[in-house]
CHARMM-style PDB file with segment names, atoms N, HN, CA, C and O in Angstrom:
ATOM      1  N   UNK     1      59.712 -70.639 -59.169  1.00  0.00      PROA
ATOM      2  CA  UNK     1      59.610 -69.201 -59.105  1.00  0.00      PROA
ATOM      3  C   UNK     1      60.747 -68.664 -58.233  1.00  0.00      PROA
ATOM      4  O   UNK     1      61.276 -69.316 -57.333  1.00  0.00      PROA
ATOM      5  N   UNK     2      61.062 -67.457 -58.572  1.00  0.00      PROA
ATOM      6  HN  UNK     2      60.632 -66.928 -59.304  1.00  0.00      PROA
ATOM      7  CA  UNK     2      62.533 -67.269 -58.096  1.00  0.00      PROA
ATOM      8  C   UNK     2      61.972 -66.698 -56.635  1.00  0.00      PROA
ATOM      9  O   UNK     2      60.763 -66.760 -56.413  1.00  0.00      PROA
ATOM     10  N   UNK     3      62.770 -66.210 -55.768  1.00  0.00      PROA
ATOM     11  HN  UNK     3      63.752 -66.160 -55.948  1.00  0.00      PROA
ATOM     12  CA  UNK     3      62.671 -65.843 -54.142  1.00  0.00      PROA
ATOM     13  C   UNK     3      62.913 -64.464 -54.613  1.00  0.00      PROA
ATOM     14  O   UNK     3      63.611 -64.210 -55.595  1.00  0.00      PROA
ATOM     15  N   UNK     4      62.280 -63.532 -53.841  1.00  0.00      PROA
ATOM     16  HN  UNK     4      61.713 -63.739 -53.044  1.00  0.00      PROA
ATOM     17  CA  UNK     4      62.491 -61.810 -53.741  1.00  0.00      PROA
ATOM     18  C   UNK     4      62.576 -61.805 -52.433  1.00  0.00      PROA
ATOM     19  O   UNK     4      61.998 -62.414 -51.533  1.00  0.00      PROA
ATOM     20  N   UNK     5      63.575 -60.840 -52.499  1.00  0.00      PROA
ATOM     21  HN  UNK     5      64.044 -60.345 -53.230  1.00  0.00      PROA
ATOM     22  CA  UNK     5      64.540 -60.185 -51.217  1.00  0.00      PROA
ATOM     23  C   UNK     5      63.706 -58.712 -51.329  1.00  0.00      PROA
ATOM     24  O   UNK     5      62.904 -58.253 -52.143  1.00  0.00      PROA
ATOM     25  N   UNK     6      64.280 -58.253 -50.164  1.00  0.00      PROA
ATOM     26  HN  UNK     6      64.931 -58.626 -49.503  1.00  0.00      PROA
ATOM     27  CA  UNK     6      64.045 -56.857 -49.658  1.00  0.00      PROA
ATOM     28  C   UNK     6      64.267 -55.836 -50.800  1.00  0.00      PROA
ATOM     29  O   UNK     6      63.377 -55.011 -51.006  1.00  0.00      PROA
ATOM     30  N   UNK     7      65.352 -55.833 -51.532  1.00  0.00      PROA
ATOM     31  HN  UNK     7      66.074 -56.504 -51.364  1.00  0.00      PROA
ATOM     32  CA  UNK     7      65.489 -55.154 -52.892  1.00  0.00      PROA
ATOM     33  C   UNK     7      64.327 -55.165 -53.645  1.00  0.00      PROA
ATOM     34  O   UNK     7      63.713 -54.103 -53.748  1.00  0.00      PROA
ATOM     35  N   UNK     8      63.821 -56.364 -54.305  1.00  0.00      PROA
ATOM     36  HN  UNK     8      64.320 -57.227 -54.221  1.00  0.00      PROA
ATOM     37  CA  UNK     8      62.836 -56.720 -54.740  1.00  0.00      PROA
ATOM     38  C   UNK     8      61.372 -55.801 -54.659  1.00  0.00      PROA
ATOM     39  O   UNK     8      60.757 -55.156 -55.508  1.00  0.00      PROA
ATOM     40  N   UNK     9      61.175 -56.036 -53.423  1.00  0.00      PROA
ATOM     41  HN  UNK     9      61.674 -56.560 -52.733  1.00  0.00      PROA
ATOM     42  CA  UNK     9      60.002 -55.134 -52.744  1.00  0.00      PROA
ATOM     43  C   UNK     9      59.842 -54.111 -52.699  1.00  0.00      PROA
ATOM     44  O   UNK     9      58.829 -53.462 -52.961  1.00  0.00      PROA
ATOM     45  N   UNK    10      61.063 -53.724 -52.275  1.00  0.00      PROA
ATOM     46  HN  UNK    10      61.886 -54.251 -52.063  1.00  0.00      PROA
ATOM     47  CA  UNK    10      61.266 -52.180 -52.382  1.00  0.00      PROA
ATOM     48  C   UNK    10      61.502 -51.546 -53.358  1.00  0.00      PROA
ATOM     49  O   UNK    10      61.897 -50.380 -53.368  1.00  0.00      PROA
ATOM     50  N   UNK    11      61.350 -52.034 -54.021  1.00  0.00      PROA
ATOM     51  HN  UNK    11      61.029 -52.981 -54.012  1.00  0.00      PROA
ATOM     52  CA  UNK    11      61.583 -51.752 -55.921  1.00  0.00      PROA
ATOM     53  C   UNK    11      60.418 -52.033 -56.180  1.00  0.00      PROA
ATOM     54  O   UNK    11      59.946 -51.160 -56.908  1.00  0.00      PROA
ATOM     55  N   UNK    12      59.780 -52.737 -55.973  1.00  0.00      PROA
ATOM     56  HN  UNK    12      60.164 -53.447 -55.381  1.00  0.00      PROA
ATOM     57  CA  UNK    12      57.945 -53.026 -56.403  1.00  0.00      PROA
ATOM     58  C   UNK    12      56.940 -51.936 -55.794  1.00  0.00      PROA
ATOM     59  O   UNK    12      56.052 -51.501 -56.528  1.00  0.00      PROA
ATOM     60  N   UNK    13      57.045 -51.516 -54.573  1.00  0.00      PROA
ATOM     61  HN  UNK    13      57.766 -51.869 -53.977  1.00  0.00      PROA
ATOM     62  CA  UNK    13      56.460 -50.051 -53.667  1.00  0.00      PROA
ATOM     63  C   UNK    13      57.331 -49.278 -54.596  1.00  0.00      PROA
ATOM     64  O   UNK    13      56.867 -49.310 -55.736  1.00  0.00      PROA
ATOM     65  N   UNK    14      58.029 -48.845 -54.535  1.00  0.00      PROA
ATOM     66  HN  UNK    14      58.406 -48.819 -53.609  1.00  0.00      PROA
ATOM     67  CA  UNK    14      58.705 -47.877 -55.576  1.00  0.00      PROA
ATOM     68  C   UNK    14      58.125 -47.265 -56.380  1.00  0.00      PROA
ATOM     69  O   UNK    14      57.740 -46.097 -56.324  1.00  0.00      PROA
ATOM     70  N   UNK    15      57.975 -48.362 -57.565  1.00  0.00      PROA
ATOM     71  HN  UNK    15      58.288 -49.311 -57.610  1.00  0.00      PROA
ATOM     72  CA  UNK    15      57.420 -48.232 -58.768  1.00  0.00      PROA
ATOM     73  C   UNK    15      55.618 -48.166 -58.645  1.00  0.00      PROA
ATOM     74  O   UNK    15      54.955 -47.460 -59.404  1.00  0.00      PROA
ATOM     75  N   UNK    16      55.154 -48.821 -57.823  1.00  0.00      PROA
ATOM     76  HN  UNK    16      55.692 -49.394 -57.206  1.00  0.00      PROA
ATOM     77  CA  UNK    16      53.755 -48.820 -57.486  1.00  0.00      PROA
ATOM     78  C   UNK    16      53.297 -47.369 -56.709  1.00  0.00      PROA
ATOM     79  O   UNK    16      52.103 -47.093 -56.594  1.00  0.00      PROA
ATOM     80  N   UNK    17      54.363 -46.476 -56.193  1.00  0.00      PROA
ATOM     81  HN  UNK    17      55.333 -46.700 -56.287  1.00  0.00      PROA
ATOM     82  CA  UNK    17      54.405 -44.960 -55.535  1.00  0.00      PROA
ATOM     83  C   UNK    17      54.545 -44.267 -56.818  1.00  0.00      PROA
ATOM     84  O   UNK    17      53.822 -43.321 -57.130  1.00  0.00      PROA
ATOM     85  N   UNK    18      55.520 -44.760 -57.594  1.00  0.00      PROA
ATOM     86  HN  UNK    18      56.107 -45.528 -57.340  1.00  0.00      PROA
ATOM     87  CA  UNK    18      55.701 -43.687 -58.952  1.00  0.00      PROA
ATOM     88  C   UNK    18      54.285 -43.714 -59.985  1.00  0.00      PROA
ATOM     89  O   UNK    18      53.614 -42.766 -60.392  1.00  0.00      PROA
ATOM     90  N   UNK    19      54.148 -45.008 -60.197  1.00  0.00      PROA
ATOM     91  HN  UNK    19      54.693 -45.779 -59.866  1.00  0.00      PROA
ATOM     92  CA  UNK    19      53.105 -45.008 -60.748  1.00  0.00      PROA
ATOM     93  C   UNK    19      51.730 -44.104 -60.007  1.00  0.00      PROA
ATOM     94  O   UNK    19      50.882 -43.785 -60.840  1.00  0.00      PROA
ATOM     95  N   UNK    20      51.573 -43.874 -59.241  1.00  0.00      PROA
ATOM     96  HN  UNK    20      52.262 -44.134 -58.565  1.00  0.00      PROA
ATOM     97  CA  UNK    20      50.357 -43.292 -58.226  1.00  0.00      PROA
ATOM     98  C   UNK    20      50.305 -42.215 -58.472  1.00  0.00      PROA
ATOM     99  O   UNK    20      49.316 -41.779 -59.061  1.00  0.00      PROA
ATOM    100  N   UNK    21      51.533 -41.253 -58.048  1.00  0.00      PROA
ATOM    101  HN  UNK    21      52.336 -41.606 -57.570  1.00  0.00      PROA
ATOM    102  CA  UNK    21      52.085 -39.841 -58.140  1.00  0.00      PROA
ATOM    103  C   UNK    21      51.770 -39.644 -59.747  1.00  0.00      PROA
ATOM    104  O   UNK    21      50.841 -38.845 -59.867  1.00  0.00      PROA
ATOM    105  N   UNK    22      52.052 -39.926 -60.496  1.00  0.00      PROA
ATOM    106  HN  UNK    22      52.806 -40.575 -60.399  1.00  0.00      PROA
ATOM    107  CA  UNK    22      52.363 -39.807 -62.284  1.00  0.00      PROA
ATOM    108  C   UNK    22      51.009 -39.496 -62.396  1.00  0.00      PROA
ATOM    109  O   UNK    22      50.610 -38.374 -62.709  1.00  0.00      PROA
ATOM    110  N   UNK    23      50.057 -40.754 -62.075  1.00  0.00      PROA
ATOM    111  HN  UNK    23      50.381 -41.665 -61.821  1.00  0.00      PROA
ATOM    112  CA  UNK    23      49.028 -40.854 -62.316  1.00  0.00      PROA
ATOM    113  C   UNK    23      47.777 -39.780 -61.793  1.00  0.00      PROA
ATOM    114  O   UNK    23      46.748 -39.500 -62.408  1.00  0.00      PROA
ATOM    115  N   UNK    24      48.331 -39.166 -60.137  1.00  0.00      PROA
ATOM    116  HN  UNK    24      49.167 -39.394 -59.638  1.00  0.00      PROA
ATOM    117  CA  UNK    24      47.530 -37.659 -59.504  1.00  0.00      PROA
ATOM    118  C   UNK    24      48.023 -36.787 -60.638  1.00  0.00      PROA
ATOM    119  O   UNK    24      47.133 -36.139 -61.188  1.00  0.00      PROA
ATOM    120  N   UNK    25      49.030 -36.659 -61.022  1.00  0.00      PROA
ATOM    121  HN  UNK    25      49.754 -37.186 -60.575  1.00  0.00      PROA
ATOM    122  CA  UNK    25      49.898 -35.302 -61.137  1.00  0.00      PROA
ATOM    123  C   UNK    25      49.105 -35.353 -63.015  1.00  0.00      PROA
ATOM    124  O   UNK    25      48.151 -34.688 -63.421  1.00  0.00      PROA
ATOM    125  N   UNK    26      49.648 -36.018 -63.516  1.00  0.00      PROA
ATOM    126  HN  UNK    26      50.422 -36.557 -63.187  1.00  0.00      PROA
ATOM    127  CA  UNK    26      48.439 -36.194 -65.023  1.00  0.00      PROA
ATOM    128  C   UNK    26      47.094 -35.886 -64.954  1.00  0.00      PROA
ATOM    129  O   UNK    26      46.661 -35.065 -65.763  1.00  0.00      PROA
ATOM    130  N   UNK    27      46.263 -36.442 -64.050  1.00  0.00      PROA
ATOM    131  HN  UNK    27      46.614 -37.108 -63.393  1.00  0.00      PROA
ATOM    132  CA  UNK    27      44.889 -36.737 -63.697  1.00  0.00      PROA
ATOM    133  C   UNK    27      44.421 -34.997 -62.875  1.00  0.00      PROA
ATOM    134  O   UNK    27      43.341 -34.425 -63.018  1.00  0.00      PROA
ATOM    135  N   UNK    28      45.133 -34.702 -62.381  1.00  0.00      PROA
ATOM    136  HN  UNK    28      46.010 -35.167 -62.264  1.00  0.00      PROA
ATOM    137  CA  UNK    28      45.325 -32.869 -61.741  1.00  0.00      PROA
ATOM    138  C   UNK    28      45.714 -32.104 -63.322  1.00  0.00      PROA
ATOM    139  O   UNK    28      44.965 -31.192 -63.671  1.00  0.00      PROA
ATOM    140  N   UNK    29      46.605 -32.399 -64.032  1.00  0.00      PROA
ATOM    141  HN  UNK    29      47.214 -33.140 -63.749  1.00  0.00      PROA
ATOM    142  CA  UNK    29      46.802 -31.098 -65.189  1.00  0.00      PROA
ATOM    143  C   UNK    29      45.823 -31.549 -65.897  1.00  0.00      PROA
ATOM    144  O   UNK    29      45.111 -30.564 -66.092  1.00  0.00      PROA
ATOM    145  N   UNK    30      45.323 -32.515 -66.439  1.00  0.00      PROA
ATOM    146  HN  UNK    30      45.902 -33.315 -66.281  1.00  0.00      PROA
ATOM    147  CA  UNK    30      44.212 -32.906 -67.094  1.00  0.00      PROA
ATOM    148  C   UNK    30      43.096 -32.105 -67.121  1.00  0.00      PROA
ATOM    149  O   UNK    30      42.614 -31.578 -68.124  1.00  0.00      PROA
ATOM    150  N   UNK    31      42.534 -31.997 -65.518  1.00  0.00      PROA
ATOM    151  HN  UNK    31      42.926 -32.425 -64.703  1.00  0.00      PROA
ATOM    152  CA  UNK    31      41.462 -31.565 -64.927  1.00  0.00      PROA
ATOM    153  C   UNK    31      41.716 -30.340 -64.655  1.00  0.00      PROA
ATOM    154  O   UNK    31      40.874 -29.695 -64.030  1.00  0.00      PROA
ATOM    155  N   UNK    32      42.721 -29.845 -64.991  1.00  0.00      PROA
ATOM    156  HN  UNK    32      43.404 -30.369 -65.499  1.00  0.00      PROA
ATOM    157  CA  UNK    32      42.925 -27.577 -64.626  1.00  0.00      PROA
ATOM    158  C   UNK    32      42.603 -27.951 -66.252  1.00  0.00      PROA
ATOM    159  O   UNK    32      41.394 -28.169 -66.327  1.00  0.00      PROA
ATOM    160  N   UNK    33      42.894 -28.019 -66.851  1.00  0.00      PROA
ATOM    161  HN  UNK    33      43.877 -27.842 -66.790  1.00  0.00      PROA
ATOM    162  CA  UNK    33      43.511 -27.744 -68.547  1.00  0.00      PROA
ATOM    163  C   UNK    33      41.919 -27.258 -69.240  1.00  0.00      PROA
ATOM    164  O   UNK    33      41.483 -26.200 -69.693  1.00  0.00      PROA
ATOM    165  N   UNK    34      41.189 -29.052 -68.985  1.00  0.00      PROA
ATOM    166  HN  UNK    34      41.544 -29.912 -68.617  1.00  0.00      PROA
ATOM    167  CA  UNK    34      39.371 -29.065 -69.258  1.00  0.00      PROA
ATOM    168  C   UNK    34      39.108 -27.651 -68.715  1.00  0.00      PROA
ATOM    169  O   UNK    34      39.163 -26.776 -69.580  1.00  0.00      PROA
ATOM    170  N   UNK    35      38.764 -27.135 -67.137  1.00  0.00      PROA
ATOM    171  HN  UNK    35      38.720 -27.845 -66.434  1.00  0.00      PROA
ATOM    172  CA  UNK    35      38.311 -26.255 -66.727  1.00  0.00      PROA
ATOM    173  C   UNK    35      38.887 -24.786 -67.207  1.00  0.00      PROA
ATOM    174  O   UNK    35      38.141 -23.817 -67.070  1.00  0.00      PROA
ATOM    175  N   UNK    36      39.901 -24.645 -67.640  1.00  0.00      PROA
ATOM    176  HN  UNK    36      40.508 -25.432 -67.752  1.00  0.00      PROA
ATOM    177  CA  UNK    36      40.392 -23.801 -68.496  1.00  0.00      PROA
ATOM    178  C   UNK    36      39.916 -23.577 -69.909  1.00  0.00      PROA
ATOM    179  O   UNK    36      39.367 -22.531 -70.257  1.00  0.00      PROA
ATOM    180  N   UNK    37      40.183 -24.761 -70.840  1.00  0.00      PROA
ATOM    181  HN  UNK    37      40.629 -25.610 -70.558  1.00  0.00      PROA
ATOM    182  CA  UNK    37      39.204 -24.785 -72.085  1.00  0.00      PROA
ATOM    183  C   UNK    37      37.712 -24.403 -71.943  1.00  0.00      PROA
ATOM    184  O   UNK    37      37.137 -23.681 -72.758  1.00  0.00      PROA
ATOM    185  N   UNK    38      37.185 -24.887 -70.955  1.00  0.00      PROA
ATOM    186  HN  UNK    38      37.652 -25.474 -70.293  1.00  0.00      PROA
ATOM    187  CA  UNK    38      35.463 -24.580 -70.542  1.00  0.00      PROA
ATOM    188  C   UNK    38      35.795 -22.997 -70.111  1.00  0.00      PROA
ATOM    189  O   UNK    38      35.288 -22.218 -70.918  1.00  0.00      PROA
ATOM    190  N   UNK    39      36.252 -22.586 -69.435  1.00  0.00      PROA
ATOM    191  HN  UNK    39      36.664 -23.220 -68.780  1.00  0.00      PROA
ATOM    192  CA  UNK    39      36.267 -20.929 -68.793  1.00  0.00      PROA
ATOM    193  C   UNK    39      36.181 -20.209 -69.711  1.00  0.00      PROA
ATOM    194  O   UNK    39      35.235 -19.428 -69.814  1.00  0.00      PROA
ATOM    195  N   UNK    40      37.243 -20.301 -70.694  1.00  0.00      PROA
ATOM    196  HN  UNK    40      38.012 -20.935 -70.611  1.00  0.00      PROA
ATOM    197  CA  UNK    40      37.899 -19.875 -71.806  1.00  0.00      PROA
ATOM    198  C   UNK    40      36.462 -19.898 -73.127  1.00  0.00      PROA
ATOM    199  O   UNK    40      36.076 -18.951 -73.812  1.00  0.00      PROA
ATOM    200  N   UNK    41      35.892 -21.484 -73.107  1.00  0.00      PROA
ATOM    201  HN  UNK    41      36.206 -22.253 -72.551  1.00  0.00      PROA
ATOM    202  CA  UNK    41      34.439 -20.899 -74.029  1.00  0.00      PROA
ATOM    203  C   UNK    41      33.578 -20.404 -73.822  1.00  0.00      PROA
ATOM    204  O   UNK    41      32.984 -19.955 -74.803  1.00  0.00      PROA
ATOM    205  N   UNK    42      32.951 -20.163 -72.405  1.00  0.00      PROA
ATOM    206  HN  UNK    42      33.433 -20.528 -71.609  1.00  0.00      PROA
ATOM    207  CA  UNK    42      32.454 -19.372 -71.799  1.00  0.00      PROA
ATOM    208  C   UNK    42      32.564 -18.239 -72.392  1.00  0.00      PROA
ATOM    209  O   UNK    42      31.873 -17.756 -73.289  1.00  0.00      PROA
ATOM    210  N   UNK    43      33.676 -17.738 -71.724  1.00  0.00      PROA
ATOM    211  HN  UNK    43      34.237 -18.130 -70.995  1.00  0.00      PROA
ATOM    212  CA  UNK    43      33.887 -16.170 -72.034  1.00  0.00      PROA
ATOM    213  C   UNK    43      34.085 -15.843 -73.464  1.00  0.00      PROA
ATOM    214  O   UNK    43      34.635 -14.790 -73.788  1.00  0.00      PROA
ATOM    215  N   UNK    44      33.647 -16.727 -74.356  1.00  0.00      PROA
ATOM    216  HN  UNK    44      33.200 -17.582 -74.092  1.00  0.00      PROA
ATOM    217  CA  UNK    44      34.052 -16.188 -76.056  1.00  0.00      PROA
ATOM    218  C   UNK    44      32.249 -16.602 -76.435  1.00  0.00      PROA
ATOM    219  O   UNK    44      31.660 -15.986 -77.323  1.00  0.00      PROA
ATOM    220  N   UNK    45      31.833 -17.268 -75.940  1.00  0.00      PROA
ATOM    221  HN  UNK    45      32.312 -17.768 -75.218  1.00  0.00      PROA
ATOM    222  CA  UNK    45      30.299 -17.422 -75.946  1.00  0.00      PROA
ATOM    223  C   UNK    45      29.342 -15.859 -75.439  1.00  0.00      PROA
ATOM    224  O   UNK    45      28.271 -15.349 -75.770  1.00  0.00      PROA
ATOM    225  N   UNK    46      30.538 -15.508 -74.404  1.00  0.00      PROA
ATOM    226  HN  UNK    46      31.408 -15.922 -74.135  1.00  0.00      PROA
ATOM    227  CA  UNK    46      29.344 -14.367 -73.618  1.00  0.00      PROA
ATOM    228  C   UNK    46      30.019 -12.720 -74.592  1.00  0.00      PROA
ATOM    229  O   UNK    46      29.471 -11.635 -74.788  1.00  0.00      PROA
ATOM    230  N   UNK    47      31.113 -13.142 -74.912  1.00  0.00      PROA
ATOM    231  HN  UNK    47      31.559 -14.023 -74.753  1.00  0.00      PROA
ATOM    232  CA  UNK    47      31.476 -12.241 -76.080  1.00  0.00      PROA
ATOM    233  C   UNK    47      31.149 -11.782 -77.232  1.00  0.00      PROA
ATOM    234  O   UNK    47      31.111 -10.617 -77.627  1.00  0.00      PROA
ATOM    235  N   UNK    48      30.739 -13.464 -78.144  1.00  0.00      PROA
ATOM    236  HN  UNK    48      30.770 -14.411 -77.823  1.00  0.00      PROA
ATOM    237  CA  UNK    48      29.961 -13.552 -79.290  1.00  0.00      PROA
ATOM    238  C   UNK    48      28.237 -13.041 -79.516  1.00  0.00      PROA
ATOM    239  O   UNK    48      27.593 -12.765 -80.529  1.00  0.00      PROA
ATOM    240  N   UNK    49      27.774 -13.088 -77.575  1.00  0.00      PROA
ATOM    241  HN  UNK    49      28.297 -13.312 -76.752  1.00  0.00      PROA
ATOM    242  CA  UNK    49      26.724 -12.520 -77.698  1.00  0.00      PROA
ATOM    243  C   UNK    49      26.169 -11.247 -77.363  1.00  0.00      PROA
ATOM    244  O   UNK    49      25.093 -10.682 -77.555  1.00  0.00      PROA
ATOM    245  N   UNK    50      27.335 -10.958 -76.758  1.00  0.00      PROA
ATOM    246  HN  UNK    50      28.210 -11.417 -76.603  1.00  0.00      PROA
ATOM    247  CA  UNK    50      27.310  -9.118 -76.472  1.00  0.00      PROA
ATOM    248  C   UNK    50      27.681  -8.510 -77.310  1.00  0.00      PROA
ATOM    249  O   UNK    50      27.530  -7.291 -77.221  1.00  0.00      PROA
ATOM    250  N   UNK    51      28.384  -9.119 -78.592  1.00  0.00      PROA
ATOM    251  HN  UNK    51      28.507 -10.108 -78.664  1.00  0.00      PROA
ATOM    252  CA  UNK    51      28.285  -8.124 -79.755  1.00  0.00      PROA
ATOM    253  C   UNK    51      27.543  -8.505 -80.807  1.00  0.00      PROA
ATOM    254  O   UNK    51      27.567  -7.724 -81.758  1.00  0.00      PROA
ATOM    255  N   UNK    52      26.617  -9.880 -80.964  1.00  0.00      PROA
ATOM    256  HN  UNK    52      26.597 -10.515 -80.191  1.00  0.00      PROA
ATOM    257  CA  UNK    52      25.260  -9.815 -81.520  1.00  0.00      PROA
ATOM    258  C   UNK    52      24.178  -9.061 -81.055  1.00  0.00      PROA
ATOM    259  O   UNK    52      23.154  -8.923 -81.724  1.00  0.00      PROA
ATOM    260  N   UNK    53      24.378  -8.445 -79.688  1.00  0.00      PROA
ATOM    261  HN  UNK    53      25.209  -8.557 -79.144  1.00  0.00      PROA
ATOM    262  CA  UNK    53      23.075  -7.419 -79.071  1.00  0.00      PROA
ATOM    263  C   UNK    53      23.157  -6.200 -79.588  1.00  0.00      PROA
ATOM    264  O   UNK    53      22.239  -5.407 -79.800  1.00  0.00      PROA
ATOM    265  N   UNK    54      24.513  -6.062 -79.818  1.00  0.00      PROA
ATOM    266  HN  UNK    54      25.258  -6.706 -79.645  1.00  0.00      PROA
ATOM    267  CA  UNK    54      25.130  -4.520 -80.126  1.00  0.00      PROA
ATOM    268  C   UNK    54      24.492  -3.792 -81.773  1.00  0.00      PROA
ATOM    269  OT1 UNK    54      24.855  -2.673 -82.134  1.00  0.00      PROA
TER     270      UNK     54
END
């Protein structure tokens, strides 16, 4: 098995930080987007039934 140097490592945290970040930052628009789609049927639900009362 080959030897890793300091390059190595620091290239492995690197990519193991990028991967993390990618993964909040996806996992955050994901989770506005849902709560948006849900807000959004809400308010066409409370629409659809205020003009079935009408």
């Amino acid at each position: 098995m080959a030897k890793w140097g300091a390059t190595e490592y620091f290239l492995l945290a690197f990519n193991i930080c990028a991967i993390y970040l990618a993964y909040r930052f996806i996992n955050f628009r994901l989770t506005s987007k849902l709560e948006e789609v849900e807000n959004r049927q809400i308010k066409s639900a409370q629409r659809q039934k205020k003009t079935k009362l009408e």
